[in-house]
N, C-alpha and C positions, 0 to 999 in steps of 0.2 A: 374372432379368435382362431376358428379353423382355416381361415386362410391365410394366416400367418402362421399358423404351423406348418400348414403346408407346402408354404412357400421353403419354410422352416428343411423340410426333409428333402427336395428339390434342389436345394442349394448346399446342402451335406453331400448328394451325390454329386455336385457336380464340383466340389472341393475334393471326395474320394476318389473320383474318375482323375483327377490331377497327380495322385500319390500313388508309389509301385505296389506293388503289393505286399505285404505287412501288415504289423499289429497296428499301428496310426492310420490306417486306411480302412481297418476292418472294426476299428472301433467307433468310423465314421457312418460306414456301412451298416452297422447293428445297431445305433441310436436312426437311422434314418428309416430302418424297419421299424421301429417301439414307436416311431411318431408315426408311419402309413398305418400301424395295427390300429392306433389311438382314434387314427380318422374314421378305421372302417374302411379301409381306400384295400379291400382283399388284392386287388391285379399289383398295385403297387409294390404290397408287401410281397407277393409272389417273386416280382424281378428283383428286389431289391435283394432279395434272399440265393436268386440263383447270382447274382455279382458275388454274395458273401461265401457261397460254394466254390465257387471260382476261385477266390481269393484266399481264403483259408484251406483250403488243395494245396496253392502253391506257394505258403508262406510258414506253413509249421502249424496248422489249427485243423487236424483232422475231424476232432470232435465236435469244433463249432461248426465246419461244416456238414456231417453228421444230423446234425440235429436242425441245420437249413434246410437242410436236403431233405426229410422225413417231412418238417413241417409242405414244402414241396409238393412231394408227394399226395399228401393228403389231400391240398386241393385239388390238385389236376383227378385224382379220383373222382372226384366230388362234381368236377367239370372239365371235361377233359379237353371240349372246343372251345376254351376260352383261354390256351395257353399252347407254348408252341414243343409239341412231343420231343421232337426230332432234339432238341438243347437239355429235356430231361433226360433225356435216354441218351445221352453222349456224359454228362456229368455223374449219371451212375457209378461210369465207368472207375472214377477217380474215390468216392465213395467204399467202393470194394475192391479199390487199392490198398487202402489205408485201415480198412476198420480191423483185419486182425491184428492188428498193430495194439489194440485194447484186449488185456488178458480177459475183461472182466464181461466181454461181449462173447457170450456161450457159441457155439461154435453152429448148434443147430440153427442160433440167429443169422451167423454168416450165413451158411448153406440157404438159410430160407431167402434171405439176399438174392444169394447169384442165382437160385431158380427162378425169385421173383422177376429177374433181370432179365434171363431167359425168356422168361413167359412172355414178356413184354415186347423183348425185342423181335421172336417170332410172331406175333400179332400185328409188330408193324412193319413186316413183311424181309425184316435183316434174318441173316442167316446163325447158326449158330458159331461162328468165329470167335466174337467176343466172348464168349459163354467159354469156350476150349482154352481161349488164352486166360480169362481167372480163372477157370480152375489150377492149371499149370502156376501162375500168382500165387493164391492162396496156398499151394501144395509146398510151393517155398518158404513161406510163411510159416505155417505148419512145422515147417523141418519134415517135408515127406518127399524126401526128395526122388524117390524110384516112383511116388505118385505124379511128378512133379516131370519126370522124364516122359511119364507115358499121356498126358496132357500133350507136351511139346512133340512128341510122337505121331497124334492124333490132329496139332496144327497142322504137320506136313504135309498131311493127304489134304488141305481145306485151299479152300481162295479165300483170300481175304475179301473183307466189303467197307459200306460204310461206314461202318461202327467201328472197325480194325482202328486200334490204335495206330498213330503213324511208324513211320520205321524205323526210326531212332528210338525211342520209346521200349520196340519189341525189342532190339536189338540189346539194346541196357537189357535188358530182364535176363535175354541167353548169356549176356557176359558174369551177370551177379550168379544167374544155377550154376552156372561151371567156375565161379567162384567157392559158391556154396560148396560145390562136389570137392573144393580143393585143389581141384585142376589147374594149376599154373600153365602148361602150355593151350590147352584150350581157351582160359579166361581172355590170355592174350588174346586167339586165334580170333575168338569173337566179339573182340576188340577193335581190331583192325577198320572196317568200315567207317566207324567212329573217328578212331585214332585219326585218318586219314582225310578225314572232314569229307568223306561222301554220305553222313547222314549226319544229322545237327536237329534241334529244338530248343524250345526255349530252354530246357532242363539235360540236353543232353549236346555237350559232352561231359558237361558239368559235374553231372554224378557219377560216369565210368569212367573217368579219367583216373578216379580216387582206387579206385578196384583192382587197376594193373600196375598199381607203384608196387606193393610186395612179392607178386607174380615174377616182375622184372627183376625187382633187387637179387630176389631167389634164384632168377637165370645168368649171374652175374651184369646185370646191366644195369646199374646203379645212376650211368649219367644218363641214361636213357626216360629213366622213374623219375631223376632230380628234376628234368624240362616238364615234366609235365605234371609235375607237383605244384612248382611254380605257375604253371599255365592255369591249370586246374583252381588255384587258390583265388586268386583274379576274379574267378568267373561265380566263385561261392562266397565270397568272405564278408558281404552285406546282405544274406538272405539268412534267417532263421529257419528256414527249411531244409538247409543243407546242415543240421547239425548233425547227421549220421558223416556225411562225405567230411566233414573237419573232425571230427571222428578218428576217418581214413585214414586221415593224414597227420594225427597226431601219432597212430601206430607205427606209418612209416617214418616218421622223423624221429620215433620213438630209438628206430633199428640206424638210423643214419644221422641223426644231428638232436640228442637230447632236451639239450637247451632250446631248441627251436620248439621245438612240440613244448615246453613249457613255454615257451612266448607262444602260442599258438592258444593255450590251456588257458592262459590268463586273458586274453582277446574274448574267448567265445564260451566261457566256462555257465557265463548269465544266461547263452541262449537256451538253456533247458530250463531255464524258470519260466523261459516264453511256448517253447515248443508244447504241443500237445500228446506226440507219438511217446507213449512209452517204450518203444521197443527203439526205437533209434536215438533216446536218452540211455536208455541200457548200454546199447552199442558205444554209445561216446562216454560212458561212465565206465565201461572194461577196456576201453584202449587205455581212456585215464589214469585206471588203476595199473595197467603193466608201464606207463610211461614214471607214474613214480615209482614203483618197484625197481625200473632202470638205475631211474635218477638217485634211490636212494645206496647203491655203489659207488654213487660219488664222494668225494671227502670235503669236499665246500658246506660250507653253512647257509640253507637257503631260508629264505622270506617270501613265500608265493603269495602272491594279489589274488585273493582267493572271493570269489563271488561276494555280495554282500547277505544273500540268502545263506552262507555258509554258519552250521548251529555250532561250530565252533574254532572262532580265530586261532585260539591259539594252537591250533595244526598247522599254521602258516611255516613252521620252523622243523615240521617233522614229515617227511615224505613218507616214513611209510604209515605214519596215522594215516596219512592223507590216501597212501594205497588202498590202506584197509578201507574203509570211509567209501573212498570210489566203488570199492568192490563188491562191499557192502550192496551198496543201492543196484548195480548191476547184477549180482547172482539174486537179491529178492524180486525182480523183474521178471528176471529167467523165470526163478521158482513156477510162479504165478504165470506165465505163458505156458511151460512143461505142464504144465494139470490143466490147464484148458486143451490141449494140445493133444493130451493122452506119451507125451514120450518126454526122453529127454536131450531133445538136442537142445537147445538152446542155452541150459543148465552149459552144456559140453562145450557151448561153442563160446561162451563168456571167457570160458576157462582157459580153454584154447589162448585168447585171446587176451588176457591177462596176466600169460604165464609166458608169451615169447619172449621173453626178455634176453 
């Protein structure tokens, strides 16, 4: 019986290892962990769980990978020569990307995080880089942004090392803070790189593309934002973890082509039943809300193909229930990030953000 199960988990990953990454990939992943736990097969379930880290990082499953990553953890404590550091200690990284992204994860938890992360990475001989850049991460997060400057500050004087996220990556992050700050000529400025295809990843240009459509439009350059809206969408519009950047782009279509952003709303509305981030369901639920606020200055009679998670159809016919509704679940998000947080940007920036119409 046990070697047919185990044949069993073996040939789940090697059906996983076939599919991109997503939820059908990571629900092949986590049954192929529950049958290595079931054998006792401890090494198995360890890798199995750093693929589901992997994977749920970059498909919209913060949490679940979260809670791979901890179980992780615990073993390589447990035995630290029986697994390979240098892959724990790089997926950390993506971990303490994503966890203040959970109001409900207390903030001394982060912090004991990125110390714990610290500690680590100086015992195995990397410098503190990665340490200086979440904090500058987190400080955005946060909405602390003058903490968030003197992080990015403190980069300048540093080399970078192993652990340094790659360049593309760092560079998304300086384009979002001087997005954050409001900065339209800088967000650009630190842009460019990107724009220009001299830095690329799997995730980037994908998620800064979305950041310099309002920037632009606001600089009068409208056909400028349109090319790479369109480019932009391409590169996001079968990933559930781009549900912040379709977001983006619902706001900008919001300000430039209405009806589009509701074709766009009706396409991607399900992925926050998938996604895990509360905080970038927020964010696509306050563009949502200002894009019907828009739409309900029109004089047409609309029918929106509104999720099937939605607790009440018959808002399909009334945009600004459907405003309110959006807004709703976006400023209770906020709410609940502002009191972990200790302030209130986020509350500010929903608002912002639902109210450019």
């Amino acid at each position: 019986m046990s070697m047919n199960t185990e044949r069993d988990y073996e040939e789940l990953l090697d059906e996983a290892y076939g599919l991109p990454n997503g939820h059908a990939k990571l629900q092949l992943l986590e049954e192929a962990a529950r049958i290595a736990d079931s054998l006792g097969e401890v090494e198995a379930g360890y890798e199995i769980r750093g693929e589901i880290v992997e994977t749920a990082s970059f498909s919209g499953f913060p949490r679940t990978a979260l809670v791979a990553f901890s179980w992780q953890l615990g073993q390589f404590d447990k035995n630290p020569d029986m697994y390979d550091e240098w892959t724990l200690l790089w997926s950390y990284k993506w971990i303490l990307g994503n966890v203040a992204a959970f109001p409900e994860i207390e903030r001394a938890q982060i912090d004991s995080l990125l110390e714990d992360m610290r500690r680590r990475y100086l015992e195995a001989g990397y410098s503190d880089y990665a340490y200086h850049y979440y904090r500058f991460v987190l400080a955005i997060d946060y909405g602390e942004l003058d903490e968030a400057e003197q992080a990015l500050n403190q980069l300048k004087t540093m080399e970078r090392d192993e652990m340094a996220d790659c360049d593309a990556c760092e560079q998304n992050e300086f384009v979002d803070f001087w997005a954050q700050r409001q900065n339209d000529e800088q967000t650009i400025q630190m842009a460019q790189p990107i724009i220009k295809g001299r830095m690329s990843c799997a995730e980037v240009p994908h998620v800064t593309l979305p950041k310099v459509l309002m920037p632009l439009y606001r600089q009068g350059k409208q056909a400028e934002a349109d090319k790479y809206q369109k480019k932009s969408y391409k590169l996001i519009h079968d990933n559930t973890d781009f549900v912040l950047s379709i977001g983006e782009h619902i706001g900008y279509l919001t300000a430039t082509d209405p009806y589009k952003a509701l074709e766009l709303f009706e396409k991607h509305a399900h992925w926050t039943d998938l996604n895990e981030a509360p905080i970038d369901k927020m964010l696509f639920h306050a563009y949502t809300s200002g894009m019907f606020k828009r739409l309900a200055q029109e004089t047409v009679q609309f029918n929106v193909k509104l999720p099937s998670s939605y607790p009440h159809p018959e808002h399909a016919t009334d945009v600004n229930r459907l405003a309110a509704y959006y807004g709703e679940l976006a400023t209770d998000v906020a709410r609940k990030l502002d009191l972990r947080n200790g302030n209130s940007y986020q509350s500010e920036h929903v608002k912002r953000l639902m109210d450019t119409v």
